[in-house]
C-alpha atoms as an extended CHARMM CRD file, in Angstrom:
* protein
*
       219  EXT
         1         1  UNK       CA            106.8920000000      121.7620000000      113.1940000000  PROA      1               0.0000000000
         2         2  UNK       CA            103.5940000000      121.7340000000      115.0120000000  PROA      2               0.0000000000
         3         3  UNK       CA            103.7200000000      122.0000000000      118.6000000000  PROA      3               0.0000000000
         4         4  UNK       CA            101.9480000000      119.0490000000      120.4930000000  PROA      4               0.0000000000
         5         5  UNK       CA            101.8710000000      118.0750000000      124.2340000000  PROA      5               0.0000000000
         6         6  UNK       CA            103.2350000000      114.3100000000      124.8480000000  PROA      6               0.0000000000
         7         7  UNK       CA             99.6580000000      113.4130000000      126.2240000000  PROA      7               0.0000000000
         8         8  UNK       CA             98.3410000000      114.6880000000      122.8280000000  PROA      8               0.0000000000
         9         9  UNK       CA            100.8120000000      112.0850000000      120.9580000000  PROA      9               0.0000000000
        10        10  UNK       CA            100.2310000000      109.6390000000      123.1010000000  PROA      10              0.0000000000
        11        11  UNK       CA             96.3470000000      110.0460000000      122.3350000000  PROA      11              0.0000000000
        12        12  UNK       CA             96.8210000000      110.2970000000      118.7740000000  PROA      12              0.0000000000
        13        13  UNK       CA             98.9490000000      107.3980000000      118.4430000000  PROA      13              0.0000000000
        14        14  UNK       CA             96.6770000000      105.4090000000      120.6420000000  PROA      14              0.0000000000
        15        15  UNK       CA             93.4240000000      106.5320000000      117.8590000000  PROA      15              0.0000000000
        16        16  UNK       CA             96.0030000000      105.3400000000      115.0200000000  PROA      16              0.0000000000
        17        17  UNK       CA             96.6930000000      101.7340000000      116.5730000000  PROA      17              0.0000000000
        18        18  UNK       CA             93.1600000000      101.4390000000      117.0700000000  PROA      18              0.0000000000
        19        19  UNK       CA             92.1880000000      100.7200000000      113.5490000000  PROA      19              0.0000000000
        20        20  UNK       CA             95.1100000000       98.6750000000      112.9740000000  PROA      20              0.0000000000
        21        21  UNK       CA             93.6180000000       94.9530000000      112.7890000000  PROA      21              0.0000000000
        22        22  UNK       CA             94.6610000000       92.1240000000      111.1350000000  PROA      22              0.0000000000
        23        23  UNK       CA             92.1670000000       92.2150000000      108.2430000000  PROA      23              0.0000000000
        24        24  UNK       CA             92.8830000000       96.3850000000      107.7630000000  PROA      24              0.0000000000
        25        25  UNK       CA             94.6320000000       98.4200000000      105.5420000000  PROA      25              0.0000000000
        26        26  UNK       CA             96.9640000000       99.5090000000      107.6720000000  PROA      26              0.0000000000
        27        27  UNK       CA             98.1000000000       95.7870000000      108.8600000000  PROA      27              0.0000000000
        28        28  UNK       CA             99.8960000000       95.8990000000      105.3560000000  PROA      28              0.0000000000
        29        29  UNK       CA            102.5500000000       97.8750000000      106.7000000000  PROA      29              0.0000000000
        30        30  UNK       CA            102.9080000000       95.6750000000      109.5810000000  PROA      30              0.0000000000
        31        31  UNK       CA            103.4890000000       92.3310000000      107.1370000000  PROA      31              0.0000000000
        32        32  UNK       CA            105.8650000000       94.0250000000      104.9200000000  PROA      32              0.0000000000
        33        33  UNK       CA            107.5430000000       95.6020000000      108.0200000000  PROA      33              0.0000000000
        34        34  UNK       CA            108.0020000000       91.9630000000      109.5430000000  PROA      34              0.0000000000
        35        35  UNK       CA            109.0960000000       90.2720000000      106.1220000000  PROA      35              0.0000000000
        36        36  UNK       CA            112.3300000000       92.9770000000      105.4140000000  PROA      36              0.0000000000
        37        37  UNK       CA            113.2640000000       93.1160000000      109.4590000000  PROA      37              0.0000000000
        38        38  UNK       CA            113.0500000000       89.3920000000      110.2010000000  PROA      38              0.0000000000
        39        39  UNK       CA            115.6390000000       88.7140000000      107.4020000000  PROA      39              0.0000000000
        40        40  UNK       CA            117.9050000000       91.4970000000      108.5170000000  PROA      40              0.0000000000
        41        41  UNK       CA            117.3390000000       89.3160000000      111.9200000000  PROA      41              0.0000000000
        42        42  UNK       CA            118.2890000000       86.4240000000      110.7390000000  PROA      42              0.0000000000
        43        43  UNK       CA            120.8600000000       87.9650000000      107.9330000000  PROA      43              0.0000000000
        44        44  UNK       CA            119.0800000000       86.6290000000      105.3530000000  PROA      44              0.0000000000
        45        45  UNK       CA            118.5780000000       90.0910000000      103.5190000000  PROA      45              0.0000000000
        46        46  UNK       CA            121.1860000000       89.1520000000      100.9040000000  PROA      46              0.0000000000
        47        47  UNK       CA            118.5630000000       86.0280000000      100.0650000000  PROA      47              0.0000000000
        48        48  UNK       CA            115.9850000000       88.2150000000       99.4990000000  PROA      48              0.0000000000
        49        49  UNK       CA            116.2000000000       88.2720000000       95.7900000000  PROA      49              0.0000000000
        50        50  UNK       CA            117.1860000000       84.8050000000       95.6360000000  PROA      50              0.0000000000
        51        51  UNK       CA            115.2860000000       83.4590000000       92.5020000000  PROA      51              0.0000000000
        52        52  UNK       CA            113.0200000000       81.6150000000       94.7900000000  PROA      52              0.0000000000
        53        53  UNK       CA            112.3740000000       84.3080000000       96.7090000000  PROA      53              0.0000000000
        54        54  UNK       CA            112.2560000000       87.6250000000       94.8510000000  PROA      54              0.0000000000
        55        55  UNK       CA            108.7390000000       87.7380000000       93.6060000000  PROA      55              0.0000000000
        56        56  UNK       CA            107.3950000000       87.0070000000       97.0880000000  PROA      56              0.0000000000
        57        57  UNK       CA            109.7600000000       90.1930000000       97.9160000000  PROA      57              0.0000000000
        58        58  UNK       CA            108.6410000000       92.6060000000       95.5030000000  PROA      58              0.0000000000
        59        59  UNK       CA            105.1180000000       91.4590000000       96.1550000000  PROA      59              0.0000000000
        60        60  UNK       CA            105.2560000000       91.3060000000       99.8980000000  PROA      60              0.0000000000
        61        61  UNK       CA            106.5600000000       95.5850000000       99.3110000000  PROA      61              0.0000000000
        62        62  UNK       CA            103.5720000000       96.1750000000       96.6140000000  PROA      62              0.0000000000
        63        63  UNK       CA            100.9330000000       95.2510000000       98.6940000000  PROA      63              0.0000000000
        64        64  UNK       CA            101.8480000000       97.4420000000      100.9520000000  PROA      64              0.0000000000
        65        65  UNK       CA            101.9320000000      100.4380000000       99.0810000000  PROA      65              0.0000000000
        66        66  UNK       CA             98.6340000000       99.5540000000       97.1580000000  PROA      66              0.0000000000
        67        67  UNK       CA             96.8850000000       99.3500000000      100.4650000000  PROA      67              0.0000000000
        68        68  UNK       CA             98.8980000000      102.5470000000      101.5120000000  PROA      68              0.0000000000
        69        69  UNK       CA             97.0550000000      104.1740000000       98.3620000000  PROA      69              0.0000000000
        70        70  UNK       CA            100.2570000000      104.0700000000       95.9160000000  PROA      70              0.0000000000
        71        71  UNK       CA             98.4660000000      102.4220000000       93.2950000000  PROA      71              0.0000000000
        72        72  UNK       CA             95.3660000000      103.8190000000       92.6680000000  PROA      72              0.0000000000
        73        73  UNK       CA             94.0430000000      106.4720000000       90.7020000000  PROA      73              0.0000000000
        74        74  UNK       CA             96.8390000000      108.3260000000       88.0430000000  PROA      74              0.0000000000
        75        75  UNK       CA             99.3090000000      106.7090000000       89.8840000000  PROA      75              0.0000000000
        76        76  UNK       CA            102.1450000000      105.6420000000       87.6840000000  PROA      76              0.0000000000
        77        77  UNK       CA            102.8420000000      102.2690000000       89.7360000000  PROA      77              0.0000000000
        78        78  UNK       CA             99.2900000000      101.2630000000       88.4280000000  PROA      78              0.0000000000
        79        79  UNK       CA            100.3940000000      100.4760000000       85.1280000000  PROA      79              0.0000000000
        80        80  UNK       CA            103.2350000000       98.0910000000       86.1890000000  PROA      80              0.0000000000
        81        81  UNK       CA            103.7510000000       94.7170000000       87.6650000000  PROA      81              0.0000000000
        82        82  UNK       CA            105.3680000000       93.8450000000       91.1100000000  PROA      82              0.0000000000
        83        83  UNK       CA            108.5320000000       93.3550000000       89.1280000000  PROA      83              0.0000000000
        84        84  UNK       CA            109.3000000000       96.9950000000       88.9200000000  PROA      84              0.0000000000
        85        85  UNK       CA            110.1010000000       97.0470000000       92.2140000000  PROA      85              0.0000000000
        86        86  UNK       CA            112.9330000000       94.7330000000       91.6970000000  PROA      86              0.0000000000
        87        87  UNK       CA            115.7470000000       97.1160000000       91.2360000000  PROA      87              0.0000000000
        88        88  UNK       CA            114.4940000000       99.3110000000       94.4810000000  PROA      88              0.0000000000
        89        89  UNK       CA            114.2440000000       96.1270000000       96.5750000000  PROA      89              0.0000000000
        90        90  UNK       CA            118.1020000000       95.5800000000       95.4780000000  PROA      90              0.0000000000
        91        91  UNK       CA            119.1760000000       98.8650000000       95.8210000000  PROA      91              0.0000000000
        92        92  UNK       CA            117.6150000000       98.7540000000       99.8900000000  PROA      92              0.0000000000
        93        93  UNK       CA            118.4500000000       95.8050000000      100.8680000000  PROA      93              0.0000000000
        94        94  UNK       CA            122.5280000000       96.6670000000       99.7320000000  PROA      94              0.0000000000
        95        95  UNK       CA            122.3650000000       99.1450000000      102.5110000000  PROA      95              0.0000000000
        96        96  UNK       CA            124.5570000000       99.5680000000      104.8220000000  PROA      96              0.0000000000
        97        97  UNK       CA            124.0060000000       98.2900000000      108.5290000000  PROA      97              0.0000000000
        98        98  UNK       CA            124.3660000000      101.7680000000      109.8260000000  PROA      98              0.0000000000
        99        99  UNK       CA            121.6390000000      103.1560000000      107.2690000000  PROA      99              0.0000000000
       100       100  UNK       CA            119.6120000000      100.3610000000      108.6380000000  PROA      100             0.0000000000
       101       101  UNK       CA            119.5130000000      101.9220000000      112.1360000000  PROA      101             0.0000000000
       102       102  UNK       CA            118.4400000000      105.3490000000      111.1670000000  PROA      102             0.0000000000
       103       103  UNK       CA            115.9780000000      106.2820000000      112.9380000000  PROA      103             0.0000000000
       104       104  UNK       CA            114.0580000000      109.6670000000      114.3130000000  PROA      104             0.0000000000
       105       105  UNK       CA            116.6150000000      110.0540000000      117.0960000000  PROA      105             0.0000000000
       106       106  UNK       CA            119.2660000000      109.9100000000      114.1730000000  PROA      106             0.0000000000
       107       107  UNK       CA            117.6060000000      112.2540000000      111.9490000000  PROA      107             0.0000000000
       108       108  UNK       CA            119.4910000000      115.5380000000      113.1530000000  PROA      108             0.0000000000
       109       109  UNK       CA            122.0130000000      113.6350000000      111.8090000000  PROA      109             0.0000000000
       110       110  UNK       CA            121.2170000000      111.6570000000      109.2140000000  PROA      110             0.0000000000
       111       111  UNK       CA            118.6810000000      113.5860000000      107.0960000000  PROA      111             0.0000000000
       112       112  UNK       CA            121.1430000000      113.3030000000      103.9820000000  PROA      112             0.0000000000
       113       113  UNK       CA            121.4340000000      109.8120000000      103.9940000000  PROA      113             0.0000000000
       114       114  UNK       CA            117.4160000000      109.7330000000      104.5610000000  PROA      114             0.0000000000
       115       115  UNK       CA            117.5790000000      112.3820000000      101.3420000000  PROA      115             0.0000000000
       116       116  UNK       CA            120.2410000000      110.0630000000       99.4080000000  PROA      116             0.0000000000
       117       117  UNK       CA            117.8330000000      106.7880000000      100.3420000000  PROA      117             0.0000000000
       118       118  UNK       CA            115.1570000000      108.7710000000       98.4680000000  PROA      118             0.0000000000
       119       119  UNK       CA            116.9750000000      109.7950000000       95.5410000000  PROA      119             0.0000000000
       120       120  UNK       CA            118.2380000000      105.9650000000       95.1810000000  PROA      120             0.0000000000
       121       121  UNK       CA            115.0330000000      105.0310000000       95.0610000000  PROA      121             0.0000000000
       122       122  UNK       CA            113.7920000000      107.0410000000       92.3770000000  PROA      122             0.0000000000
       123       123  UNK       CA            116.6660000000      105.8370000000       90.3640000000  PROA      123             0.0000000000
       124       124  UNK       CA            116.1040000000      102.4820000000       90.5240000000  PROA      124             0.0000000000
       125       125  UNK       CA            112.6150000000      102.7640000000       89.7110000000  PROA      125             0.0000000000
       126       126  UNK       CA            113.8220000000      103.5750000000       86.0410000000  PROA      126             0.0000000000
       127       127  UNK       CA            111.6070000000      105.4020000000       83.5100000000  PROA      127             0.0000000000
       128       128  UNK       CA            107.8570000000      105.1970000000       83.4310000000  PROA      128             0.0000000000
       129       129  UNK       CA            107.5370000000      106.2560000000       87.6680000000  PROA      129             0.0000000000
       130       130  UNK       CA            107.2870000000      109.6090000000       88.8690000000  PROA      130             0.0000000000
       131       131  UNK       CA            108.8210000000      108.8070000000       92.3550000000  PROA      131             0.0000000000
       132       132  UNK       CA            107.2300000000      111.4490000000       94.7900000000  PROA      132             0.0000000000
       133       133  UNK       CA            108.2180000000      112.1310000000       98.1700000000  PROA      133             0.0000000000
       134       134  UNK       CA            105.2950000000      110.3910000000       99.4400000000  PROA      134             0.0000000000
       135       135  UNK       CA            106.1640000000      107.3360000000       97.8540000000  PROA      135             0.0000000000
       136       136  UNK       CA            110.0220000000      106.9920000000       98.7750000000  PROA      136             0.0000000000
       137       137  UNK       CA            109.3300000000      107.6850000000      102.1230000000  PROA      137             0.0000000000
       138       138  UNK       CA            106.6090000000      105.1810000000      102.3980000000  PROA      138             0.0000000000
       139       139  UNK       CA            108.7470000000      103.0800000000      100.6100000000  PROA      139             0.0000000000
       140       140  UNK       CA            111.4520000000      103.6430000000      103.3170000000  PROA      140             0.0000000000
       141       141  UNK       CA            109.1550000000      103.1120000000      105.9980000000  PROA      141             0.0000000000
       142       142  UNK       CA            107.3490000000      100.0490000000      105.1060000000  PROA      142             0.0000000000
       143       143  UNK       CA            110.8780000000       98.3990000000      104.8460000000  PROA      143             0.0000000000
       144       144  UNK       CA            113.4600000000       99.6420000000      107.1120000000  PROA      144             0.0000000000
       145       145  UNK       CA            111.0180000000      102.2940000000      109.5450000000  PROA      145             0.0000000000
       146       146  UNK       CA            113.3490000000      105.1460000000      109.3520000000  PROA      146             0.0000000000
       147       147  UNK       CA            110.9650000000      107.9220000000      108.8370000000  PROA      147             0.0000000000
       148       148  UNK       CA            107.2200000000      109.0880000000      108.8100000000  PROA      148             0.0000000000
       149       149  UNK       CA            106.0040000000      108.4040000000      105.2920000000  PROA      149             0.0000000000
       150       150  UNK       CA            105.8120000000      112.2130000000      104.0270000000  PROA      150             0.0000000000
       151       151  UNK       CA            101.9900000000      111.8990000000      102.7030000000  PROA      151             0.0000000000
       152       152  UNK       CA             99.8260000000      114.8810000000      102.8330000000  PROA      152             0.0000000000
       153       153  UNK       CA             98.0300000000      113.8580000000      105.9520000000  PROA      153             0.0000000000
       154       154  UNK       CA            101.4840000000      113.4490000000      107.5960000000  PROA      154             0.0000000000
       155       155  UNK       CA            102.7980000000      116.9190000000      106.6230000000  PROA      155             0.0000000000
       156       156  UNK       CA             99.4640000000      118.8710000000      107.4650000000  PROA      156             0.0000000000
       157       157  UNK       CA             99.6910000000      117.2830000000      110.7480000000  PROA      157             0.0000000000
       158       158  UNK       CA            102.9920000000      117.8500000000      111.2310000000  PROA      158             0.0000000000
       159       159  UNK       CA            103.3810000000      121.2670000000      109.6020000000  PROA      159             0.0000000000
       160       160  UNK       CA            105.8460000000      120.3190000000      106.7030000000  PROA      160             0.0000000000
       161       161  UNK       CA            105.7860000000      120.2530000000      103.1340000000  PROA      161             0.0000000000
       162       162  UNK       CA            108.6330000000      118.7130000000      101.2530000000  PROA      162             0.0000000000
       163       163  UNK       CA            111.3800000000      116.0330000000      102.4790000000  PROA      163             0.0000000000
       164       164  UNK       CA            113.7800000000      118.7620000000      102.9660000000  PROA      164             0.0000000000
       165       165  UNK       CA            116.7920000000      119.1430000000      105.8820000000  PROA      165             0.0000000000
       166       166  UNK       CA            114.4750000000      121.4040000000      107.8810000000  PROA      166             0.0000000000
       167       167  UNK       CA            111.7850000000      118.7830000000      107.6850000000  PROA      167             0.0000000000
       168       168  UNK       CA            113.7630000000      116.1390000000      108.1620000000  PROA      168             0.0000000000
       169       169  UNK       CA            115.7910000000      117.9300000000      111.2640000000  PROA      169             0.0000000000
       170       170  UNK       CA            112.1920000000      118.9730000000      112.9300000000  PROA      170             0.0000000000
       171       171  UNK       CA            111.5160000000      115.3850000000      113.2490000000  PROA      171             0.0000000000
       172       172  UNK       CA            114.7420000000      114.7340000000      114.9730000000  PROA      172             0.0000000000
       173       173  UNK       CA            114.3090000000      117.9640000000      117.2110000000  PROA      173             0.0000000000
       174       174  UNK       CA            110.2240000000      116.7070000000      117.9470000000  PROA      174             0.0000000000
       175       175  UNK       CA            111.8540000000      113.3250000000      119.3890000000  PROA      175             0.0000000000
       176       176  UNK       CA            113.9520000000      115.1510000000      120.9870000000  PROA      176             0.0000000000
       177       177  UNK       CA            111.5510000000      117.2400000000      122.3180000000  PROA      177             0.0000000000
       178       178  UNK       CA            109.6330000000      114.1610000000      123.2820000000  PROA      178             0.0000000000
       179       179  UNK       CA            111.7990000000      111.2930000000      123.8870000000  PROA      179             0.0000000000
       180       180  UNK       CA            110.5600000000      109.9350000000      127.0960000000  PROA      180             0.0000000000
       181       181  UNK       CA            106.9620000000      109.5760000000      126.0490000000  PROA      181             0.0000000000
       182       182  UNK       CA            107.7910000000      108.3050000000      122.5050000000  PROA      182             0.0000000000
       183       183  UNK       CA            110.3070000000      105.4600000000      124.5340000000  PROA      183             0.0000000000
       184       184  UNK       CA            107.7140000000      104.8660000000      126.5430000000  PROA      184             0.0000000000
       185       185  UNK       CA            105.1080000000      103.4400000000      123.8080000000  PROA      185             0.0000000000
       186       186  UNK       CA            105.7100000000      100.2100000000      122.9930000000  PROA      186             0.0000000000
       187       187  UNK       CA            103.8640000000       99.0480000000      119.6140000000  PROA      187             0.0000000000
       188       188  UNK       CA            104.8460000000       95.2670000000      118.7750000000  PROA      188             0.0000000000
       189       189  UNK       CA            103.6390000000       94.7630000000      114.5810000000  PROA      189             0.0000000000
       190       190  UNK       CA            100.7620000000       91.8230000000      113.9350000000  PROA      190             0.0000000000
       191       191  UNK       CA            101.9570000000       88.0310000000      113.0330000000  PROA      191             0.0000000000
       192       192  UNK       CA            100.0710000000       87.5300000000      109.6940000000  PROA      192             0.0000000000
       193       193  UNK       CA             99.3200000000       83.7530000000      110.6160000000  PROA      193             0.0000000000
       194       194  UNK       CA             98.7410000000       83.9600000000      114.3940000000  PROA      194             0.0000000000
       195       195  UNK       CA             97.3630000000       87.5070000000      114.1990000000  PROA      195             0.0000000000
       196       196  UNK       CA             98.9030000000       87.8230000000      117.3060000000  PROA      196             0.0000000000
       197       197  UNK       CA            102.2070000000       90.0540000000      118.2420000000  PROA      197             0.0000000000
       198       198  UNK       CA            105.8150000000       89.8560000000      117.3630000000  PROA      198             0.0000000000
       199       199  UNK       CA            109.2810000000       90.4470000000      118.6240000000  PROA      199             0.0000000000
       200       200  UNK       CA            109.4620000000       93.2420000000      116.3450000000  PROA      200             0.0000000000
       201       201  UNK       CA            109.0650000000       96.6030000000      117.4660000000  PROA      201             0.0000000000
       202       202  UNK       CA            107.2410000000      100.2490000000      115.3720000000  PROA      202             0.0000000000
       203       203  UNK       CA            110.1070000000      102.2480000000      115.1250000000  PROA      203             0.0000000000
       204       204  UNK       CA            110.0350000000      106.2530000000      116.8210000000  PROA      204             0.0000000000
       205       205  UNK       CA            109.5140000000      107.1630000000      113.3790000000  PROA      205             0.0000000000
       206       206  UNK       CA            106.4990000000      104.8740000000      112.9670000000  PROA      206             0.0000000000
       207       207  UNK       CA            105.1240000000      105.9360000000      115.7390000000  PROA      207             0.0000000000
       208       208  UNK       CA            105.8150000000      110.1180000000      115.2300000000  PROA      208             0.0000000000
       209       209  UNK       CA            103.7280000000      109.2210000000      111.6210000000  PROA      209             0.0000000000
       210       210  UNK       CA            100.9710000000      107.4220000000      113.2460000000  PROA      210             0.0000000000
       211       211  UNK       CA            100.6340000000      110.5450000000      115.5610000000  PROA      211             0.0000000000
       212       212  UNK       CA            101.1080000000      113.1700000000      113.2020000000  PROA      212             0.0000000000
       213       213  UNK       CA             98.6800000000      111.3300000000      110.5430000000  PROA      213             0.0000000000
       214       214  UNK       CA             96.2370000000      110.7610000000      112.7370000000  PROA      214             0.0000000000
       215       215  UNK       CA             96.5360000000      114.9060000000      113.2020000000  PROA      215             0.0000000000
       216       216  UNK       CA             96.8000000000      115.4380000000      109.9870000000  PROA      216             0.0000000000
       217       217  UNK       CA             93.1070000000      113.4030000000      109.0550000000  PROA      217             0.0000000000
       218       218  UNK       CA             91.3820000000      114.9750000000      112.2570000000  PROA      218             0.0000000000
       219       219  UNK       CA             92.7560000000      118.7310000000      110.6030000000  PROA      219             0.0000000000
């Protein structure tokens, strides 16, 4: 775990927000982020695959992940539709509540279930996907925030290398570490129609990846 000073989190997490705008790349997550956590809200997430609503759902988690760089180059989600995310958008959204919560001040705790989430999600990808690390976790992020997406620019900023307990457990031990300047950073996500802010909130995990990215690129 790389050793940072809260000013230097605050800075890079300032640096990250700073190219998030409404027509950007990175306003994908927001969108995505919104869609999953206004229906677990309004417990609606049940509804989600509702045949009236699932192909907004898988398509509302795709472009995310294609502007997130999931689906370019070899990737193997290029050579598939929206509707192989299907089966990970049901496996997800059957979550428990509690799994729901998780979060980096739960992650001393909860790196298994974090680990199990990961695993699921590889599983109900089915054949043809190599499910990395980078993917699951963005995967996790962009739909329930519970951890930095574990992309390389994350884990040479951060000073990791694989989704491991010790990885995992750093990022609960850095919040730790860090907990009244992360609390203190308040990061509302981007209404895709107003373009102004919502009620809903980056999680500390969000915010620990936009830091550590934003490390990781300057590296």
């Amino acid at each position: 775990m790389r050793a940072i000073s809260d000013l230097e989190f605050a800075r890079s997490v300032e640096s990250f927000k700073a190219t998030r705008t409404l027509d950007a790349r990175y306003a994908s997550f927001d969108f995505c982020f919104n869609y999953f956590q206004q229906a677990r809200a309004e417990n609606e997430l049940d509804h989600l695959l509702d045949a009236d609503r699932r192909e907004t759902t898988c398509l509302q988690l795709a472009f995310y992940l294609a502007s997130w760089g999931m689906l370019r180059g070899k990737a193997d989600l290029l050579q598939h539709s929206a509707h192989k995310l299907l089966g990970v958008v049901e496996f997800l959204i059957g979550q428990e509540e509690e799994v729901w919560e998780i979060d980096a001040n739960t992650l001393k705790d909860d790196y298994q279930v974090i680990r199990d989430l990961s695993q699921g999600i590889r599983s109900s990808f089915g054949s043809g996907v190599s499910v990395t690390d980078t993917l699951s976790t963005k995967i996790i992020l962009g739909v329930m925030g519970s951890v930095p997406a574990f992309d390389r620019y994350f884990k040479k900023g951060f000073g990791c290398s694989t989704l491991g307990p010790k990885s995992l457990r750093g990022i609960g031990s850095f919040y730790e570490q860090h907990a009244e300047v992360i609390d203190s950073i308040d990061v509302a996500t981007l209404d895709f129609t107003t373009g102004g802010e919502t009620d809903i909130r980056y999680t500390r995990s969000k915010l620990i990846d936009m830091a550590f990215f934003t490390l990781g690129v300057e590296a």
